[in-house]
N, C-alpha and C positions, 0 to 999 in steps of 0.2 A: 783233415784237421792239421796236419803239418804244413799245410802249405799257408797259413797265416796266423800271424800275432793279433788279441784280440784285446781291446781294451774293455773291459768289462762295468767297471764301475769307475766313480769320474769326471772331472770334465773333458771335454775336448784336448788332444794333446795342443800345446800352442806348438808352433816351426820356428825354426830361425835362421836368418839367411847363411847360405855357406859361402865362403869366400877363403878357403885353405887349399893350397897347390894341389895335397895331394887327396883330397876329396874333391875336388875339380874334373880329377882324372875318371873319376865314373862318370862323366856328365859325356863320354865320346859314344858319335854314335851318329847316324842320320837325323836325327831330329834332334828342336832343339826342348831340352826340359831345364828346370830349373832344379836344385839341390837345396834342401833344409833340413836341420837337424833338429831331433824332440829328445825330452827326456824321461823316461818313465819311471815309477818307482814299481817296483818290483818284490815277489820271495823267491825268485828261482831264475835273475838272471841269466847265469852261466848256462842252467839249461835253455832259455829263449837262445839265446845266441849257439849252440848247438843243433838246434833244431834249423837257423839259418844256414849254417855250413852246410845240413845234411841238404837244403835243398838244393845250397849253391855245389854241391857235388856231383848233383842229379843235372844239373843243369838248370835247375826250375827254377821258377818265381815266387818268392815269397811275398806275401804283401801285411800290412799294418792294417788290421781292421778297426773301423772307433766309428763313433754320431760323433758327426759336425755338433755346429754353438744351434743348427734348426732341430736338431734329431733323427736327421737323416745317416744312414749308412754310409759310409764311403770307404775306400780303401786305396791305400798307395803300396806302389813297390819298394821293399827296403832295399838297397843298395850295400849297406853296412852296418854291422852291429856290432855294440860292444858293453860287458857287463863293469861296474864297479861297483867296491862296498862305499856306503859312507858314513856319518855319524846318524843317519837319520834309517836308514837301511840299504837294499841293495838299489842302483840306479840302473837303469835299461837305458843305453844310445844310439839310437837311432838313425842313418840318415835315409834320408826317402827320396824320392825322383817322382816329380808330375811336369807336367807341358807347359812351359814358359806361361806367366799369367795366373796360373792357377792356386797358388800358395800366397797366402794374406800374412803379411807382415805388418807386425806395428810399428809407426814410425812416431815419433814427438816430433810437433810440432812446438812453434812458439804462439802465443795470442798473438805478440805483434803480425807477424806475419800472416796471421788469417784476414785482418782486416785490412790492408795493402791488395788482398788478392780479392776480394770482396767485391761481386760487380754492384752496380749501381740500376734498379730498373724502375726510378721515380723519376724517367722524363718523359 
């Protein structure tokens, strides 16, 4: 039971790309994975993030359990936790590590630019 956080009720956490020096610095390693950060709302922070130390003590792996937007299972490994209060309640943060590719980012686009890119297949 310790070795993962489990989102229980919910939607899917969303990710969001990491791009800070020193959360870069867990990304070292023989392969390459990519880094994103979720935030979860929480009543016992402090203890989820306790429970991380203890495995990163052990040496072990903790991972982020939750259903995708399909309803499938899936689990990533947390890299890094950390608790705060806010006006809404306690926040849970999260960063995770999966394999280059694998983490779905929203991006905005503009209209214009969809229809520039737009092929043409009425010849």
């Amino acid at each position: 039971m310790d070795d993962k956080i489990t989102i229980i009720e919910g939607p899917p956490p969303s990710f969001e790309l990491i791009d800070d020096g020193w959360a870069l610095g867990l990304n070292e390693g023989p392969g390459l994975y990519d880094l994103a950060l979720t935030r979860l709302r929480t009543f016992n922070g402090p203890a989820l993030v306790e429970r991380c130390h203890r495995a990163w003590r052990r040496r072990d792996t903790i991972f982020l359990h939750y259903r995708n937007d399909y309803g499938l299972e899936e689990k990533v490994p947390i890299m890094a936790a950390r608790s705060s209060d806010s006006n809404e309640g306690q926040v849970l943060y999260l960063w995770i590590r999966r394999k280059a590719g694998e983490v779905e980012y929203d991006f905005d686009f503009d209209a214009d630019d969809e229809d520039d890119d737009t092929p043409n297949f009425d010849n």
